[in-house]
C-alpha positions in Angstrom: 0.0 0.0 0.0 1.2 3.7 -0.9 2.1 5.7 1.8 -0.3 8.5 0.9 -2.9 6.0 1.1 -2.2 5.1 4.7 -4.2 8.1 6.3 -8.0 7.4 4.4 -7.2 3.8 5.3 -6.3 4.3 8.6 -9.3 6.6 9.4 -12.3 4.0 9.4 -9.9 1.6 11.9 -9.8 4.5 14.4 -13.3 5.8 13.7 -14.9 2.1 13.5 -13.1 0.3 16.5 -15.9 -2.0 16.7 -15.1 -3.5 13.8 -12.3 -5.3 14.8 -14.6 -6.4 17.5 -16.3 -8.0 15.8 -13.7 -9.6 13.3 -12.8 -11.6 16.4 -16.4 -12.8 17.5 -16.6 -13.9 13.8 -13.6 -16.2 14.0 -13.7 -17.4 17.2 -17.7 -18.4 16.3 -16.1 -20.4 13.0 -13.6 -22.2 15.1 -16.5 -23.1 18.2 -19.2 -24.0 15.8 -16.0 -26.4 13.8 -15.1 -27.7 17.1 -18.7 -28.6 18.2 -19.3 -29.9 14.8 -16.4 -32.2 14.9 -16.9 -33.2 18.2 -20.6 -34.4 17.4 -19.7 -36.3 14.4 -16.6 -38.3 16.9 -19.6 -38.8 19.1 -22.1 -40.1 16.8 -20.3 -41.1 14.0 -17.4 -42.7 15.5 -17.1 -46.1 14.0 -17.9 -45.2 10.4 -15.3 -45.5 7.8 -15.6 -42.2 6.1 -14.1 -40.5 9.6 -10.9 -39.8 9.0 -12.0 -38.1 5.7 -14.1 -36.4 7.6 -11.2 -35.1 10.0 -8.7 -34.4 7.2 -11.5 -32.3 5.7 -12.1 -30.3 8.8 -8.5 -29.9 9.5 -8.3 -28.7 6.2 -11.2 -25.9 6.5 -9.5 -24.7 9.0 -5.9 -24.3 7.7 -7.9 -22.7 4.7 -9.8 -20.6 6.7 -6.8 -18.8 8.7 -4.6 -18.7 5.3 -8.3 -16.8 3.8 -8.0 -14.3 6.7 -4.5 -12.9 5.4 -5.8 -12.6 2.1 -9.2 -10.9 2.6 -9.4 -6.9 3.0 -9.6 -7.3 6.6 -12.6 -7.1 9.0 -15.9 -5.5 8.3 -15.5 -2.2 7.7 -11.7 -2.6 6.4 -13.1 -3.1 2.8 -12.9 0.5 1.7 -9.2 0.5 2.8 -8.5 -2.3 0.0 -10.4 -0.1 -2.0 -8.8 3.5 -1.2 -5.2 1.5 -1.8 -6.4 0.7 -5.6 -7.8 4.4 -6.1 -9.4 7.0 -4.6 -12.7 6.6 -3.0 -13.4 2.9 -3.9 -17.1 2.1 -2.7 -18.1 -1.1 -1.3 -19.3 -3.7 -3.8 -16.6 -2.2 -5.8 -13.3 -4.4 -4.9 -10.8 -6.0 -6.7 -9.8 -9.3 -5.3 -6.4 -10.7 -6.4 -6.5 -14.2 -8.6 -4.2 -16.2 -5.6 -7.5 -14.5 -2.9 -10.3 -15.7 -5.5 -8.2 -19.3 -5.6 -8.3 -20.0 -1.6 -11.5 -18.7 -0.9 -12.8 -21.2 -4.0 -10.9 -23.9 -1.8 -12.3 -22.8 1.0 -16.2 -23.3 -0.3 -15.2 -26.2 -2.4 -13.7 -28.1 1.2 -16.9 -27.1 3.0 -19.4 -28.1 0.6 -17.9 -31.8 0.5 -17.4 -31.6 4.3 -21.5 -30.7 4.9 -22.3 -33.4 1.9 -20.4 -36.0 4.1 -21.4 -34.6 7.7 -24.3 -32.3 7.3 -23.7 -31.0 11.1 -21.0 -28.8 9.6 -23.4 -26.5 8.0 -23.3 -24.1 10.2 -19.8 -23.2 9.6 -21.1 -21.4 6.7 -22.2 -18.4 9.1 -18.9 -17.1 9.5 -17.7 -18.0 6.1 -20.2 -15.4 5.1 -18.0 -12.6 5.9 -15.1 -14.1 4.5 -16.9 -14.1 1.2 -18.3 -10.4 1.6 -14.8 -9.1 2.4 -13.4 -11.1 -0.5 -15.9 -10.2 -3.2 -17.6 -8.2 -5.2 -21.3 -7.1 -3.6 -23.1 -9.2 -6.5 -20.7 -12.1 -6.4 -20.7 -12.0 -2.3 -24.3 -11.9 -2.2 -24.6 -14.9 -4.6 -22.0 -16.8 -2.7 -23.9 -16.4 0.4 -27.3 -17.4 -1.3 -25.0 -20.5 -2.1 -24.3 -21.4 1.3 -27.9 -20.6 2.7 -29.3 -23.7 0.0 -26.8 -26.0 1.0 -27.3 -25.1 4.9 -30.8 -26.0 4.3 -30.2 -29.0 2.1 -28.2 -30.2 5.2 -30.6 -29.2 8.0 -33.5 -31.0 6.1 -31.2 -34.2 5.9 -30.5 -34.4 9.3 -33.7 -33.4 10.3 -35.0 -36.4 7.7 -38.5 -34.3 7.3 -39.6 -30.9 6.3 -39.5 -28.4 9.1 -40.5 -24.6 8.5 -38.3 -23.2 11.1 -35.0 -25.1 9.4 -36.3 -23.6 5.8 -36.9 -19.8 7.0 -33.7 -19.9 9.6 -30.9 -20.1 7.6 -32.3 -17.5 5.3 -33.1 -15.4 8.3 -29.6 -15.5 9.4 -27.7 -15.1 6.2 -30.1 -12.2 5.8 -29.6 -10.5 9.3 -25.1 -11.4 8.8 -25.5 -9.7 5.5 -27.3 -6.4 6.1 -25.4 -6.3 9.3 -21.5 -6.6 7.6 -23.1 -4.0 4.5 -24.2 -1.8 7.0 -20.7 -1.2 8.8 -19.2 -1.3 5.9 -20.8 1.6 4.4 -20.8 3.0 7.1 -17.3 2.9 7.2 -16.6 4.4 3.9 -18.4 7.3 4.9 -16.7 7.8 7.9 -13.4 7.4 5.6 -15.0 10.1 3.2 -15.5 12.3 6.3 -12.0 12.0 7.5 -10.2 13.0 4.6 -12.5 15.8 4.4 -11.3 17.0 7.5 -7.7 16.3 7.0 -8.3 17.9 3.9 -10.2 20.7 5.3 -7.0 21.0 8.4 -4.5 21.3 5.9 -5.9 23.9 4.1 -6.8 25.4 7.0 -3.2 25.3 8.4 -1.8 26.8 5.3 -4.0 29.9 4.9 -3.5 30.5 8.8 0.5 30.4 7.7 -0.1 32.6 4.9 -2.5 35.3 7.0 0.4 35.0 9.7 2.9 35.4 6.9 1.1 38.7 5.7 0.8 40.0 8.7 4.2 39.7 10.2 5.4 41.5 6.6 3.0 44.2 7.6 4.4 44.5 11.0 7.8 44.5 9.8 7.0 47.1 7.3 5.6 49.6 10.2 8.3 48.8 12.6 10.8 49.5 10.1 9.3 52.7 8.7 8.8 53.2 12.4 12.6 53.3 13.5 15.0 52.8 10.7 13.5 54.8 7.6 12.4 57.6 10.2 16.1 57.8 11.3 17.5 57.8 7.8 15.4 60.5 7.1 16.5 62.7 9.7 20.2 62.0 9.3 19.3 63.1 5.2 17.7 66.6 6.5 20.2 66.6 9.0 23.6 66.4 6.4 21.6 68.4 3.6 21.4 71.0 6.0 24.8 71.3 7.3 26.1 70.5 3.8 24.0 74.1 2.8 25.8 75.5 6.2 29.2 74.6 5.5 30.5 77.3 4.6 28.8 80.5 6.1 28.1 78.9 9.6 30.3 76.1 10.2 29.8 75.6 13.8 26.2 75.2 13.2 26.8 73.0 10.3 28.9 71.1 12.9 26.0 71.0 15.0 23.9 69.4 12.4 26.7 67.0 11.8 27.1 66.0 15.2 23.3 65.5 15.5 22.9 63.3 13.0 25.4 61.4 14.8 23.9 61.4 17.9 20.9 59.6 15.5 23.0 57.5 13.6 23.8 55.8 16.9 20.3 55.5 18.2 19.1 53.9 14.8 22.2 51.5 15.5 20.7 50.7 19.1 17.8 50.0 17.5 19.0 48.2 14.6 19.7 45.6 17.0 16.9 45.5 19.3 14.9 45.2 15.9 16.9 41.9 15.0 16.6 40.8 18.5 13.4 41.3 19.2 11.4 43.8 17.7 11.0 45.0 20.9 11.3 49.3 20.9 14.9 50.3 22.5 13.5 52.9 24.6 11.3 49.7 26.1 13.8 47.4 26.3 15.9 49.7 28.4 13.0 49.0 31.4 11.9 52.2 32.2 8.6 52.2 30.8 6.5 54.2 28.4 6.3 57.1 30.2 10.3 57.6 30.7 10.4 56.4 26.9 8.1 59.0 25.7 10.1 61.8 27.9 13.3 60.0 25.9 11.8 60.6 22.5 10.6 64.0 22.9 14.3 65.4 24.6 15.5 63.7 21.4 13.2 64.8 19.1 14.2 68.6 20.5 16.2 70.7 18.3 16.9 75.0 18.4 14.0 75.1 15.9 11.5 72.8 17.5 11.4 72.1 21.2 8.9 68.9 22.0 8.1 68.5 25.5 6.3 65.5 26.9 3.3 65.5 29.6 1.7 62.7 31.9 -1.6 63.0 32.9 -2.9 60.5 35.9 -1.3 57.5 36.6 -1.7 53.6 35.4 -3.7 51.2 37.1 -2.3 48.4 39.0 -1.6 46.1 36.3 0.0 49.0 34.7 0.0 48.4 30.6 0.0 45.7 28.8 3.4 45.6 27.1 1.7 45.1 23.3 0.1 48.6 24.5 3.0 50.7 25.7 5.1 49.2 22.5 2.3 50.5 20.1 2.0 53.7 21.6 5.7 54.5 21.7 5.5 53.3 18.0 2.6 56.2 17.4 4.5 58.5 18.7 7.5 58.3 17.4 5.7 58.3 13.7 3.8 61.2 14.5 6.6 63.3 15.8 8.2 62.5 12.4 5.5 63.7 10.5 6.2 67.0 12.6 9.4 67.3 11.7 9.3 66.1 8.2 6.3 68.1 7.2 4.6 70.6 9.6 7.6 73.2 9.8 6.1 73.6 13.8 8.5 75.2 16.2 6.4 73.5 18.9 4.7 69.6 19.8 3.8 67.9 23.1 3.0 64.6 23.9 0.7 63.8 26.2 -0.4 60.6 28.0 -3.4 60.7 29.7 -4.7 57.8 32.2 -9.1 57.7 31.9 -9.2 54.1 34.0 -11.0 52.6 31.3 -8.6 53.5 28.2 -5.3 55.3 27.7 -4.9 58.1 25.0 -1.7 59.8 23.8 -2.3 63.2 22.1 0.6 64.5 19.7 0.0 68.1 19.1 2.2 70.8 17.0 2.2 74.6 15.6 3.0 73.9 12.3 1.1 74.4 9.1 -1.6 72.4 9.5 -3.0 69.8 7.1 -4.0 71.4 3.5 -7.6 70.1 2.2 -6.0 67.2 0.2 -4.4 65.3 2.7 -6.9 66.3 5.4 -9.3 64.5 3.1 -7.7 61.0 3.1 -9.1 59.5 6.1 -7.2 57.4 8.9 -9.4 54.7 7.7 -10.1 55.2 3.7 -8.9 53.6 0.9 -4.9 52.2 0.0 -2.4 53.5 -2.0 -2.1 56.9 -0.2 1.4 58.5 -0.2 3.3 57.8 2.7 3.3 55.2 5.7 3.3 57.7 8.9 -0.6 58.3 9.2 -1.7 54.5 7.6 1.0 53.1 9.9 -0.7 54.7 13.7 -4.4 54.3 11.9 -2.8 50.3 11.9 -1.9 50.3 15.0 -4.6 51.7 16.8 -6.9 48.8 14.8 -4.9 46.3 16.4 -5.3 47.6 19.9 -9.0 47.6 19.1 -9.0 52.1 19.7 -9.9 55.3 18.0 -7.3 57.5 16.0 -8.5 61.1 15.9 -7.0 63.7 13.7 -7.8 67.2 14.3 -6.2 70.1 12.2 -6.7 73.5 10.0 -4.2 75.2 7.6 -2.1 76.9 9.7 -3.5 76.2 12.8 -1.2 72.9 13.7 -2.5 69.3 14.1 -3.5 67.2 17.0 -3.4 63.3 16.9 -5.1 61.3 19.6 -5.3 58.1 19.9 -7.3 56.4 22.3 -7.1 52.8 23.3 -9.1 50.5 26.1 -7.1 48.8 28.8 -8.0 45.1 28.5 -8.7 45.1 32.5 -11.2 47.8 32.0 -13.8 47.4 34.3 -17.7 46.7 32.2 -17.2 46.4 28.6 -18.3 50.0 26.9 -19.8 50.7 23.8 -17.2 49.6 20.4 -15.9 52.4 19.3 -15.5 52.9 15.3 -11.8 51.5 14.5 -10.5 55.0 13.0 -12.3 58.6 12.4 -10.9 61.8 11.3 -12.5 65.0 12.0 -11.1 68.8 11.2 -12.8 71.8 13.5 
C-alpha cells in the first residue's frame, strides 16, 4: 500500500473500533461451531469408515480458513481500505480481489461443501464463512455466494432433520439475511466515515496553510511599520540633517557642525535599534526598562532641536496592572511616527505629547504649531482607501486597529494638528460601547 494511502485507510480503523470487534467474535464463532461440529460427528459417527476423511476435511477448512484471513481486506469495515489503496474513493461492492484470494477462498467453499455433503452437522460453519466471502468479493458475487451457502445449509438441516421443518427452511435465510445487512451496514458506514476523515484532514490542511499565509502577511506588515517606524524615520532625519549642514558649511560652520554632530547622535540610536529590531522587535527605549512614560520623555528630549522644542506631559497614573506591554510598545510606535510627521512636514517650532490615564482607556495626544494639514491630505481619512502616499498616518491608523481604539485627527491650515489616539485597557472594568476603528475629524 502507498504511503499517501495510509491516512484514508487508517481513518475508518480509528473511527470504526468495533469493527475489529467483531472480526474476532466472527472467528472465534467459525472455530466453536467447527469444534462442536467435529466433536458431534466423533460422538455419533465414530465407528464409520468415512471419519478420517471427515477429520482431514475439517482440518483442512481450518488451515484454509486462517490462510483466507491474510488474504481478505480485513474485518468489516476494512473493505474500503482495500479499495482506497487501488484508487481514490473505492465504494463497497466495488473491490478487486487478487486471482491467488479468488483461488483460496474457492478452496475454501469447495472443502466445505464436500465436508457438509459427508457430515451435514457442519453446515453451520457457513455463518462465519459469510463474511469471508463479503470481504473477499464483489457485492453481487458475495451476495450470490452467500445465497449459495444458505441452500446447502438447508439441504443439510432437512437431511438431518429427515423431514420438512419450516423453522430449518426460513432460519438459515433469516440469518444469512440478518449477517448480510449487518457486515453492509458497517461497511458503508465505514466508507463514509473514511470520506469524512479525509475531508477534515483535507479541510485541516488547508486550514493550516491559509493560517501560515494570513500569519505570513501579517508579520510582513508589521515589519514594514516597525521599520518605517525606527530605521527609515532615522534615515530621514540624518538626510535633513547632512543636507542641511552640507547648505551651512561654509557660512556657519559651527552650526553645520551641530547638524553634523546630531545626525550622529541619531545615527547611533538607529544603530541601538537596529539591534533591538533583529533581537526582538522589541522598541529600545522599552527594552531599556523604564517604561513608556520615561520612553516617551526620551523621545521627545530627542526629538528637540533649536528650531523645535517637544516637551512630553503625563496626565494621571496607570492602574495596577500597569500596561499591557503590546500597549506601551504600540504607543511608543505612534508617537515616534507622529513626531516625524512634525518634523518632516509641519515646519512647527512647537509639539507635546501627552499621556493621559481615563481608567477605562489610555490616550496619547501629539499636538504641534505647524502648518496644518491642507484640504487634500486632510481628506484622506485614517481609515479610507490604499495606495495613499506615505506610511506615517496609515501606519498609527494600523496600529490603533490592532489595539481595538480610535485615532483622531484634528487640524486647519495653519493652525497645527492634534493626533489622539485612544485605546481601552483590556482590564477595564464593564465592557463599553465599540468604538469605530478609525475617524478623522477637522474643527
Amino acid at each position: 500500500m502507498q504511503s499517501s494511502s495510509r491516512p484514508p485507510s487508517s481513518g475508518p480503523k480509528a473511527a470504526d473500533g468495533g469493527a475489529r470487534g467483531l472480526a474476532f467474535a466472527v472467528h472465534l464463532a467459525f472455530f466453536l461451531l467447527l469444534g462442536s461440529a467435529l466433536a458431534r460427528y466423533a460422538q455419533r459417527h465414530g465407528a464409520q469408515p468415512q471419519v478420517p476423511a471427515v477429520l482431514a476435511l475439517a482440518g483442512a477448512l481450518a488451515v484454509l480458513y486462517v490462510i483466507g484471513r491474510r488474504t481478505a481486506d480485513g474485518p468489516p469495515g476494512d473493505g474500503l481500505a482495500a479499495g482506497d489503496a487501488g484508487g481514490a474513493g473505492a465504494a463497497p461492492g466495488r473491490r478487486r480481489p487478487s486471482s491467488g484470494g479468488l483461488l483460496r477462498l474457492g478452496a475454501l467453499v469447495a472443502v466445505w461443501a464436500v465436508l457438509v455433503a459427508l457430515a451435514p452437522s457442519f453446515a453451520w460453519c457457513a455463518v462465519p464463512l459469510f463474511y469471508t466471502a463479503l470481504r473477499t468479493l464483489p457485492e453481487r458475487a458475495a451476495y450470490t455466494l452467500v445465497a449459495f451457502f444458505t441452500v446447502f445449509v438447508v439441504v443439510a438441516q432437512l437431511r438431518l432433520a429427515d423431514r420438512i421443518d419450516v423453522d430449518l427452511v426460513v432460519g438459515p435465510p433469516a440469518v444469512a439475511l440478518l449477517a448480510t445487512a449487518v457486515f453492509t451496514r458497517m461497511d458503508r458506514q465505514a466508507a463514509r466515515q473514511a470520506v469524512l476523515i479525509r475531508d477534515l484532514v483535507r479541510t485541516r490542511r488547508e486550514l493550516a496553510a491559509t493560517e501560515r499565509r494570513e500569519g505570513t502577511l501579517a508579520e510582513r506588515q508589521r515589519l514594514a511599520m516597525e521599520i518605517h517606524d525606527t530605521l527609515a524615520q532615522s534615515l530621514s532625519s540624518q538626510r535633513m540633517l547632512l543636507q542641511a549642514a552640507d547648505r551651512l558649511w561654509a557660512t556657519d560652520p559651527e552650526r553645520a557642525r551641530a547638524h553634523v554632530r546630531t545626525a550622529g547622535t541619531i545615527a547611533e540610536r538607529s544603530l541601538t535599534e537596529a539591534r533591538w529590531f533583529v533581537h526582538d522587535l522589541a522598541p529600545a527605549d522599552l527594552a531599556e526598562g523604564d517604561g513608556l512614560e520615561a520612553a516617551l520623555r526620551g523621545l521627545a528630549s530627542r526629538e528637540s532641536t533649536p528650531e523645535r522644542t517637544v516637551t512630553c506631559h503625563i496626565d494621571g497614573t496607570p492602574g495596577p496592572a500597569g500596561l499591557p506591554d503590546r500597549v506601551q510598545s504600540a504607543l511608543l510606535r505612534i508617537a515616534q511616527g507622529a513626531l516625524a510627521n512634525v518634523r518632516e512636514h509641519s515646519g512647527a517650532t512647537r509639539a507635546a505629547l501627552t499621556l493621559t490615564y481615563l481608567g477605562d482607556q489610555v490616550r496619547l495626544d501629539i499636538a504641534d504649531d505647524g502648518r496644518g494639514l491642507d484640504t487634500g491630505v486632510r481628506a484622506v481619512r485614517a481609515d479610507g482607501p490604499a495606495g495613499v502616499r506615505g506610511h506615517g498616518l496609515p501606519a498609527i491608523r494600523a496600529r490603533v486597529r490592532q489595539l481595538g481604539g480610535t485615532l483622531t485627527v484634528e487640524s486647519a491650515p495653519g493652525d497645527g494638528t492634534v493626533v489622539s489616539a485612544a485605546v481601552p485597557l483590556p482590564a477595564a472594568p464593564g465592557p463599553g460601547p465599540s468604538p469605530s476603528p478609525t475617524e478623522v475629524s477637522a474643527p
